[in-house]
N, C-alpha and C positions, 0 to 999 in steps of 0.2 A: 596441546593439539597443534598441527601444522597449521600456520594462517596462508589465506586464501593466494595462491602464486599472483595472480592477478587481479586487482580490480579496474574495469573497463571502464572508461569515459561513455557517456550518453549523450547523442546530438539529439535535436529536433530541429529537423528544416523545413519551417512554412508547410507545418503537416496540418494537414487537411481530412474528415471523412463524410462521405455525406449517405446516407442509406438509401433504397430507394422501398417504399411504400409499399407492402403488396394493395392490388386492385381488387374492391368489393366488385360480388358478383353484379355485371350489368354496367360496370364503370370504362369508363375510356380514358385511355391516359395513363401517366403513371404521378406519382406524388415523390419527391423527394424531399428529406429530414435533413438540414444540415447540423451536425451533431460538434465539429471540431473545425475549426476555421483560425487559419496563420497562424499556428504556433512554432514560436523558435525557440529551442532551451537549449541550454549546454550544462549538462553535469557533470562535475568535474570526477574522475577514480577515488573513490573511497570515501564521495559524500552522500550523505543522508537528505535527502530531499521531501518533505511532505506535500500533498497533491490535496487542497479543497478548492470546495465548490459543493454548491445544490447539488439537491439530488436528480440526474440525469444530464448532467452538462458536458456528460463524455469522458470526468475521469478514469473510470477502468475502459473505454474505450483508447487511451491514451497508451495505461498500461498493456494494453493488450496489442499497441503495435509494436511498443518497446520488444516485444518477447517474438515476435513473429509470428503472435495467435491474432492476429488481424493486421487488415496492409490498409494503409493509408489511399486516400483516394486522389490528393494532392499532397505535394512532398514526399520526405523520408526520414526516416530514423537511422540513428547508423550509433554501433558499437564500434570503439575502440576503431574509428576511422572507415569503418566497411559496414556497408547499406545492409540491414537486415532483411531477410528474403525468405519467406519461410521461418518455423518455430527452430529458432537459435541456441545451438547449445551451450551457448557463454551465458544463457539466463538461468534461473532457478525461480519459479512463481511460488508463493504462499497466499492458500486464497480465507474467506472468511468461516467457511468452515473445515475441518480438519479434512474430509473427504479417506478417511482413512479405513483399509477391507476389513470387516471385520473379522474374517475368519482367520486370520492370518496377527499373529504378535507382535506388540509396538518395535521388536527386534527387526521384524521380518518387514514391517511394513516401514521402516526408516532405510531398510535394504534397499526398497527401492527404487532410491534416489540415486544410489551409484550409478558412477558412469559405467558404461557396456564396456566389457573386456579387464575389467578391473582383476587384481590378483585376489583370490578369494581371502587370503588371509591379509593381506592389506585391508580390505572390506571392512573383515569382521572387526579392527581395529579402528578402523574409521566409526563405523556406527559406535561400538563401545564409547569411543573417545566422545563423540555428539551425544549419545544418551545423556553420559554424565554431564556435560558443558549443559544441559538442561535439565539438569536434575532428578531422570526416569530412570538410570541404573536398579535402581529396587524395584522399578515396576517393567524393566524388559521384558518378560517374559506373561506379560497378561494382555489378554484381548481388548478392545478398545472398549467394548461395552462394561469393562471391568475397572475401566480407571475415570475421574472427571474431567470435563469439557474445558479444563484448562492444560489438564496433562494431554488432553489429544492432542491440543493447538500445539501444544511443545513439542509431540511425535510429528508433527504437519514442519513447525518450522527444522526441525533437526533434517527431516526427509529429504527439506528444501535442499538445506547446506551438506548433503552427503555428496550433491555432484560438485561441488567446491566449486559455487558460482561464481564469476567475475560480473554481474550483475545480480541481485536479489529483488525479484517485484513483487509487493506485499500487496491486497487489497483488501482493504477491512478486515485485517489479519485477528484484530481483538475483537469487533461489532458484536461478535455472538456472547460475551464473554459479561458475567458480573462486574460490576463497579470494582472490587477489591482485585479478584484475578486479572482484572484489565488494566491493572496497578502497575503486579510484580510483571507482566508478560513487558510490558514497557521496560521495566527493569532487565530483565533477561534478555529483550533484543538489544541492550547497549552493551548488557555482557560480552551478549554473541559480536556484534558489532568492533568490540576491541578484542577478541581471540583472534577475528578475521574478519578485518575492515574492508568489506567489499560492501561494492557504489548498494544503495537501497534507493526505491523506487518508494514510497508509501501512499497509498490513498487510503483516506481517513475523511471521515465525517465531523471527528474530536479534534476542536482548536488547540485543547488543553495538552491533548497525545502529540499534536503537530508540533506546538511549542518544546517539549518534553524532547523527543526524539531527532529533529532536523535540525540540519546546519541551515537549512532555507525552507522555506515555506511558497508555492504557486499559490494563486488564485483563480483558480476559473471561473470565466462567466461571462454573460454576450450582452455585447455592446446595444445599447439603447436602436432600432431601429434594424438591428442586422442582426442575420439567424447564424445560428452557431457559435461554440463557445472558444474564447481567447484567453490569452493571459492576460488579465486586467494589474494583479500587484507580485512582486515578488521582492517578499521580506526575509532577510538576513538577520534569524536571530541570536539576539545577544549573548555571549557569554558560553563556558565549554560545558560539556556532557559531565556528570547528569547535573543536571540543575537543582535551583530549588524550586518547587512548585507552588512555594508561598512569596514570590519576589513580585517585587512592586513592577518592576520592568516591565515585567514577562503578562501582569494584569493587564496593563494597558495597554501591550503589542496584543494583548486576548481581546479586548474593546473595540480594536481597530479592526483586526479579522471580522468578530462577529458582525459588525457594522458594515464590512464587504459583504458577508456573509447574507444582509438585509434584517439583523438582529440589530438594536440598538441596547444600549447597557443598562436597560430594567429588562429587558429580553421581553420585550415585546415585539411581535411580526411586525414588519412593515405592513401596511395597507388594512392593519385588524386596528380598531378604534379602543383606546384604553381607556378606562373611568381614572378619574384623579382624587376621588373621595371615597372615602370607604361609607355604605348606607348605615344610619342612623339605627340604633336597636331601638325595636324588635326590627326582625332581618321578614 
């Protein structure tokens, strides 16, 4: 299959969003949420980047300025040099569930990723070519409620890559997905990843998956004392694609995350009080 003509560099400058509150009936004023505060990042073309943090600290708010489905409220993002303004056509999103019609075949509905004015027989070569690079050639031709919730994910990411993105934003692309499917999908997007090495965006909740897939890993999360979330660490991990999942390295760079994370390495919460003895039987 052809690889991707371009993969785009990704800035972040001193990007900022802050929501504003809707007002209960009878209230005055208005409330503002500060959600994303001073973030600078630079991704370099053709890297894989993992994005954690708690849950609500504005990661897919992040990705969602990357692509120009949401505009920052302070700073900018810019592709490949130039400010995004509006939903960008150098992105391609993959979200956590497949979102895929069902009346329509995993054929039909991986069509609709092409870009507008494309030559129809280019097209149909392209999708063929994505089917197979995801392993649904034998299941083209069946409707989505016909195949399992991992082959959708595979129709969602192939959809993705049919406009031959110069950036790819994933979020929680696997979350829905069993332990073992959540495996091979990890697998298959390094496949996809070296057919056509374009920049990836990934938010994930999985330290393990972040490990696994990224040349780097963010950390978001707010500063003691100030609302809204920053980059607190960003780790460079070890070693080339694919890795092993049983290295000693890569446990301990997991230790360290979790521990940002506010998990320490018996994986107990922060702030929940742990017993050190197991009770005496009878229980």
């Amino acid at each position: 299959m052809p690889a991707t003509p371009s993969a785009y560099p990704v800035e972040f400058v001193d990007v900022g969003r802050t929501f504003v509150a809707p007002r209960a009936k009878g209230e005055r004023g208005t409330t503002q949420r500060v959600v994303l505060r001073d973030v600078s990042l630079t991704v370099a073309a053709g890297e894989v980047v993992a994005i954690l943090g708690a849950s609500g600290c504005g990661k897919s708010t992040l990705l969602r300025i990357a692509g120009g489905l949401d505009s920052p409220s302070a700073g900018s993002a810019l592709i490949d040099g130039t400010a995004v303004a509006g939903i960008d056509g150098r992105c391609a999103v993959g979200f956590q569930e497949p979102r895929l019609l069902p009346w329509r075949s995993i054929t039909d509905n991986v069509s609709l990723g092409l870009p507008r004015g494309i030559d129809r027989t280019a097209g149909r070569e392209r999708v063929a070519q994505l089917l197979d690079l995801v392993g649904l050639s034998a299941s083209a031709g069946l409707r989505p409620r016909e195949v399992s919730g991992g082959m959708a994910q595979r129709a969602s990411l192939a959809r993705a890559l049919a406009r031959n993105p110069g950036v790819l934003l994933l979020d929680e692309p696997f979350g829905a997905l069993d332990a073992l499917t959540r495996l091979k999908m990890q697998d298959l997007l390094l496949d996809v990843h070296g057919a056509a090495p374009t920049t990836i965006l990934l938010v994930t909740h999985d330290v393990d998956e972040a490990l696994q897939l990224a040349d780097r890993i963010i950390l978001l999360g707010a500063e003691e004392g100030r609302q809204g979330a920053t980059i607190r660490r960003v780790v460079t991990v070890p070693g080339s694609r694919p890795r092993d999942r049983g290295s000693a390295e890569l446990a301990e760079l997991r230790a360290e995350l979790l521990d940002g994370l506010g998990i320490d390495r018996h994986g107990h919460a922060r702030g929940i009080p742990a017993t050190s003895t197991i009770p005496a039987f009878p229980y």
